[in-house]
N, C-alpha and C positions, 0 to 999 in steps of 0.2 A: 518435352513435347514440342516446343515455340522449335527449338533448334530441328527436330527429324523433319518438321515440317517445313521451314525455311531450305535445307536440305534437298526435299523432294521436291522443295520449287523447283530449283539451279537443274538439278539433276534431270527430272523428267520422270519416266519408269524407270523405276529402281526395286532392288531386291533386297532384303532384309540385312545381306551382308556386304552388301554397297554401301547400305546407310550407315554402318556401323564402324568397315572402313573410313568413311570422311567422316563421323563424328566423333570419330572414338569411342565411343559406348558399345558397350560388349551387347552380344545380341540378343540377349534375356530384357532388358534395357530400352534395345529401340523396337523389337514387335510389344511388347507391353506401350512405347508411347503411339505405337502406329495403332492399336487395338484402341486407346482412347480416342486420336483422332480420328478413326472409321466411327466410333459413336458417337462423335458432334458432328458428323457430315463433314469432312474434312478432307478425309483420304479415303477411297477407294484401291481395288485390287482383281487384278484378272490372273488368269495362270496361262502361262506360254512354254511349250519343251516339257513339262511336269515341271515348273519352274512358276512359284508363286511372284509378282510384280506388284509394287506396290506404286501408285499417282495421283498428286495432289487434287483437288480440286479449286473451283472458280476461288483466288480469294476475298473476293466479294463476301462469301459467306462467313469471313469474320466478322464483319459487321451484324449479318443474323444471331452469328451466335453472342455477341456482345450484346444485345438488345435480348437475347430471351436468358440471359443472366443476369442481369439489371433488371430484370421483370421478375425471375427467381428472387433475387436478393428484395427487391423490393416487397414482395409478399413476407418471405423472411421476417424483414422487417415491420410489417404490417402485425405478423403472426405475434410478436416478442410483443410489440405493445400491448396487444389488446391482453397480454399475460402477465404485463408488469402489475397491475394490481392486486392478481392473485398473488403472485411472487414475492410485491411491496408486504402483504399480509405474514406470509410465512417468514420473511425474513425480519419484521419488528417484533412476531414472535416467538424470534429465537433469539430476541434482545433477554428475555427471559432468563436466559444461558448465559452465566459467565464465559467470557470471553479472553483469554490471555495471551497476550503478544509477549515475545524473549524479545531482549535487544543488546545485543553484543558491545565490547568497551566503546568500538569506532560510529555506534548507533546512538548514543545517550541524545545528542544532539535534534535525532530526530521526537524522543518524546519531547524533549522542551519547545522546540514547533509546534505539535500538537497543543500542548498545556494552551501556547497564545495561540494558536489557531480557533481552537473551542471556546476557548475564554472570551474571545475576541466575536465569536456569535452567538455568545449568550447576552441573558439578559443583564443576570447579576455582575460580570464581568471581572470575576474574583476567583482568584483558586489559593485554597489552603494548603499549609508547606508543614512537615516535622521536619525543622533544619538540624539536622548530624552534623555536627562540626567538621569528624573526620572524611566525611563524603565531599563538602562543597569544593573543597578546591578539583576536584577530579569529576563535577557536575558541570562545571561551566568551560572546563580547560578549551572544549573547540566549538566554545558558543562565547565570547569573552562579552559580545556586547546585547544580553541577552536583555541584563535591567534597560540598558536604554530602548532595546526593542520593545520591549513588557510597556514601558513609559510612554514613549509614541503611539503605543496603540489604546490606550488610558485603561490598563487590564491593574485592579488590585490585587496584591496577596497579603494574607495575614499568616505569619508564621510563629510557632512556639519551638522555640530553639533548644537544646539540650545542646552544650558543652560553650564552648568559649568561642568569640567571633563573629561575625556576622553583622554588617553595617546596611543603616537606614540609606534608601537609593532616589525611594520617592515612589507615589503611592503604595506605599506600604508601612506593613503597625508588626511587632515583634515583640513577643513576650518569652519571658525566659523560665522554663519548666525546673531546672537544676544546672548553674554552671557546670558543675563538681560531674555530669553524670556524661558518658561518651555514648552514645546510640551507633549502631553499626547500620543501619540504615535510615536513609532517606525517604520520605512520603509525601508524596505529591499527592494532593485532593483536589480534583476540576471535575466540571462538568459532565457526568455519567462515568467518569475512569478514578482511578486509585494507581498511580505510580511509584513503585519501588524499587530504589536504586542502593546498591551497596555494593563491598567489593569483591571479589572473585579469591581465590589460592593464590591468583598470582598478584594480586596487588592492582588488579584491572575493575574498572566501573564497568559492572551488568543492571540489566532496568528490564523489570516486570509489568506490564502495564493489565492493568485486570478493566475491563471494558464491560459495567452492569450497575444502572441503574440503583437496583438496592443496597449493591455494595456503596454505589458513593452515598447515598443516604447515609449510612450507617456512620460510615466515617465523618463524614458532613456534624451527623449530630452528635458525635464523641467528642471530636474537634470542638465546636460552639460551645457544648457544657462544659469542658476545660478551660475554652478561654474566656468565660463566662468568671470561671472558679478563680481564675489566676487575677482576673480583675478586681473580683471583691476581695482577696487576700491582698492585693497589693493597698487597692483602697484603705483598709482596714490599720496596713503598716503604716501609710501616710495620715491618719488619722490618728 
C-alpha cells in the first residue's frame, strides 16, 4: 500500500499499469492496494479517453488517518479489558484441565527454568525430584550450573533417588529408595506441574510437563508419605 502510494505521489495521475510498471507488482496487486487507499481517503480516481486515473490526495490526511487508528486501537484496547475478567474466569477454569507440554532433547533446559521460575514464586519454595540415575547426566548437560542457580535463589529440593550417584549441593535432603533399582524416568514435582523426563529410541532426553493442580497434589502426597516411610525405616536401622 505505503509504496503504490508514495508512487502516486512522484507520479501525479497515473493508471493502474503505470503504477505497476514503476513498482513492480503485477496488476492484481496494485488496484487491490489503490482499492484500500480509496477507502482511507487516500487516493482518488477520475476516467479520461475510457481510460481510468488514478491520484493521490492531500498528504496531510495521513495524520487523520493515524489518529482515527489510534482511536480504533485504543477502543480495541478499551474493549479486551473490560473482558479480561470474563476471560481471567474461563481460563482458571480450565486450569481444571490437564494440561501437557512435550519438550524435545534441545528443550529440557527449558523445564528446569520453569521448576526455579515457580519455585522461586511460591511460598513453600521447594520442589520434589524421583532422581533416575540413568537420566541425570543428560538433565543437566546444557543447564551445568543449575544447583548453583537453585542455591542463589534459596529454592529446596528433597529428592528420593533410585540407582547410584547423586551428590548433596546445598539446600537439599536425599534419601535413597533402592540403589540396586534403575528407573527409566525422571520426576520432577513443583508447584501445580509434574515433570517427566526420560529417554527417547535414540538415546535423547524428552520431558513431559503435565500442568494441574490435582495432579501435583497427588504426587505432592505419594512423595511426603514415602519420604515420611523412608525416614522412620532408616530411623528404626539406626536405632
Amino acid at each position: 500500500m505505503a509504496l503504490v502510494y508514495f508512487e502516486l505521489l512522484r507520479l501525479g495521475p497515473s493508471s493502474v499499469r503505470q503504477l505497476a510498471d514503476r513498482t513492480d507488482l503485477n496488476r492484481g496487486s496494485v488496484y487491490e492496494a489503490l482499492k484500500w487507499l480509496k477507502a482511507k481517503g487516500l487516493v482518488n480516481f477520475y476516467e479520461k479517453e475510457a481510460k481510468q486515473y488514478f491520484v493521490s490526495e492531500d498528504p496531510v490526511r495521513l495524520i487523520d488517518l493515524a489518529r482515527q487508528q489510534s482511536a480504533e486501537l485504543k477502543e480495541t484496547e478499551e474493549k479486551v479489558e473490560a473482558a479480561i475478567p470474563e476471560l481471567k474466569s474461563i481460563y482458571d477454569r480450565g486450569g481444571e484441565r490437564p494440561i501437557a507440554r512435550y519438550f524435545e532433547s534441545d528443550e529440557i533446559r527449558k523445564i528446569l527454568e520453569d521448576v526455579l521460575d515457580v519455585c522461586a514464586d511460591s511460598e513453600e519454595k521447594l520442589y520434589r525430584v524421583y532422581s533416575a540415575a540413568g537420566i541425570r547426566e543428560y538433565l543437566y548437560r546444557d543447564f551445568a550450573d543449575f544447583s548453583e542457580e537453585r542455591i542463589s535463589r534459596g529454592i529446596k529440593v528433597k529428592a528420593i533417588a533410585m540407582g547410584e550417584g547423586g551428590d548433596l549441593r546445598g539446600l537439599d535432603e536425599r534419601k535413597w529408595l533402592d540403589k540396586s533399582i534403575e528407573m527409566p524416568t525422571y520426576i520432577i514435582i513443583y508447584p501445580g506441574k509434574t515433570a517427566y523426563i526420560s529417554l527417547n529410541a535414540k538415546g535423547e532426553a524428552i520431558g513431559v510437563v503435565i500442568e494441574n493442580d490435582g495432579i501435583f497434589q497427588t504426587q505432592k502426597g505419594i512423595f511426603d508419605s514415602l519420604w515420611r516411610t523412608l525416614f522412620d525405616n532408616l530411623w528404626k536401622t539406626l536405632k
